[in-house]
Structure formats: C-alpha cells, structure tokens
C-alpha positions as CSV (number, residue, x, y, z in Angstrom):
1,X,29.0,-51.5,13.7
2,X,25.3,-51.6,13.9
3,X,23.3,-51.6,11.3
4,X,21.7,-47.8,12.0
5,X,21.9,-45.2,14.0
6,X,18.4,-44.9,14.9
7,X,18.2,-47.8,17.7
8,X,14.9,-49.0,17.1
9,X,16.6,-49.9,12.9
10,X,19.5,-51.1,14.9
11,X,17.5,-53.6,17.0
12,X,15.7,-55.8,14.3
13,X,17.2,-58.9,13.4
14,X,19.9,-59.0,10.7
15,X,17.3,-60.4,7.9
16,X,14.7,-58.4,8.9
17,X,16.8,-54.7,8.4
18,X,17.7,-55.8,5.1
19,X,14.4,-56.6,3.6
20,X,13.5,-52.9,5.3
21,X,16.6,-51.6,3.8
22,X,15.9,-50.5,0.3
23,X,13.0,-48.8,1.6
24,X,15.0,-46.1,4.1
25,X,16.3,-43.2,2.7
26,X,19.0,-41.0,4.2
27,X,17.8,-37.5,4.7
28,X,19.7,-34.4,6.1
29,X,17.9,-31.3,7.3
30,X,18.5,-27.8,8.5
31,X,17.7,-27.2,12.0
32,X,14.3,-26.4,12.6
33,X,13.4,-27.6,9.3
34,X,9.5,-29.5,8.9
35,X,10.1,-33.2,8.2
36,X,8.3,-33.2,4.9
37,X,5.2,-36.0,4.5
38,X,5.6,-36.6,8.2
39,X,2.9,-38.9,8.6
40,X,1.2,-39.1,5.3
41,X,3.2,-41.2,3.1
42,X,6.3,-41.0,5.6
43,X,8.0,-42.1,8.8
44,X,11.3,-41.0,10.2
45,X,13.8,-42.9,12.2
46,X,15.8,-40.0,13.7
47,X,19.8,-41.4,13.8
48,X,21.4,-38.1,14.9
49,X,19.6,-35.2,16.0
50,X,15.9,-34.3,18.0
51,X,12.6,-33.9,16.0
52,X,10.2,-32.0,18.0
53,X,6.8,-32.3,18.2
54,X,5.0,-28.8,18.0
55,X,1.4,-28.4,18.6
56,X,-0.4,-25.0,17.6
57,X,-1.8,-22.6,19.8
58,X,-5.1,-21.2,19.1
59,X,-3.4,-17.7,19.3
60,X,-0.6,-19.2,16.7
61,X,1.9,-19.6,19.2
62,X,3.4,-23.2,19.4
63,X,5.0,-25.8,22.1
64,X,6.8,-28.4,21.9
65,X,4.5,-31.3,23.4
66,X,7.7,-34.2,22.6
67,X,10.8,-34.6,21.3
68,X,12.2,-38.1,19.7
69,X,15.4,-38.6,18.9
70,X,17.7,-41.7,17.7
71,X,15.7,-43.9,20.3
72,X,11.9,-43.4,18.2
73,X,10.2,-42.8,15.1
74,X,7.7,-39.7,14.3
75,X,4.6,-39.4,12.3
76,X,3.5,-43.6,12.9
77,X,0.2,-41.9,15.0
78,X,-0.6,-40.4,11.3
79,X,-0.2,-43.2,9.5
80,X,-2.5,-45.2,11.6
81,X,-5.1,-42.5,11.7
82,X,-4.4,-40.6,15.1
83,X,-3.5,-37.5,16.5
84,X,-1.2,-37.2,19.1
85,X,-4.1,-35.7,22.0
C-alpha cells in the first residue's frame, strides 16, 4: 500500500513522508464545497476526488480555468505569492 493517495505524497521517499506526516490532515468535503484557506495558510493534496479551479467573471459568472485531482496540489501559486494568470 502506498503511503497516500495523492501520488505526488505517494512519491517521496519513505523518510521523507513521515517527517511530512504529522503535518497532513485528512479532510472530507461536500461536492462543490470551497477548500477553506486554500492558499493562505493551506495546501491540499487531493487523494480522491477533482478540485476545480474557478476564476470570476467580471459579470459574476465563473469557469473552471483547471482541475487537479490525486496527481497535484492546489493553492502552492498562493503561497508563493502568485495568481494563477
């Protein structure tokens, strides 16, 4: 069994998960739910599931501009200080 299901957890080396490890937190959401902190004090490693990137309209509609799923991470372009263009 691997050691995630997100596959970027999955590839790090054995030692290297497990120093990581008391830091992830196992978080279930409701479909169409807002990952909450996304990018300011939080990353997500998606193991099951899609997270879709939504940007705003200027008329308030929205698109979906990416979608990551158990092969990414989402919000590490906030942490380091950039929007996605």
């Amino acid at each position: 069994m691997s050691q995630s299901a997100n596959k970027l957890l999955a590839a790090l080396p054995p030692r290297e998960y497990q120093r990581l490890r008391p830091l992830l937190r196992t978080l279930h959401l409701p479909a169409e739910s807002a990952l909450p902190h996304c990018g300011q004090t939080r990353v997500y490693f998606p193991g099951t599931g899609l997270c879709s990137i939504i940007n705003k309209m200027a008329d308030g509609s929205g698109i979906e501009v990416a979608c990551i799923g158990s092969e990414g991470v989402v919000g590490l372009h906030w942490l380091a200080g950039e929007a996605p263009s």
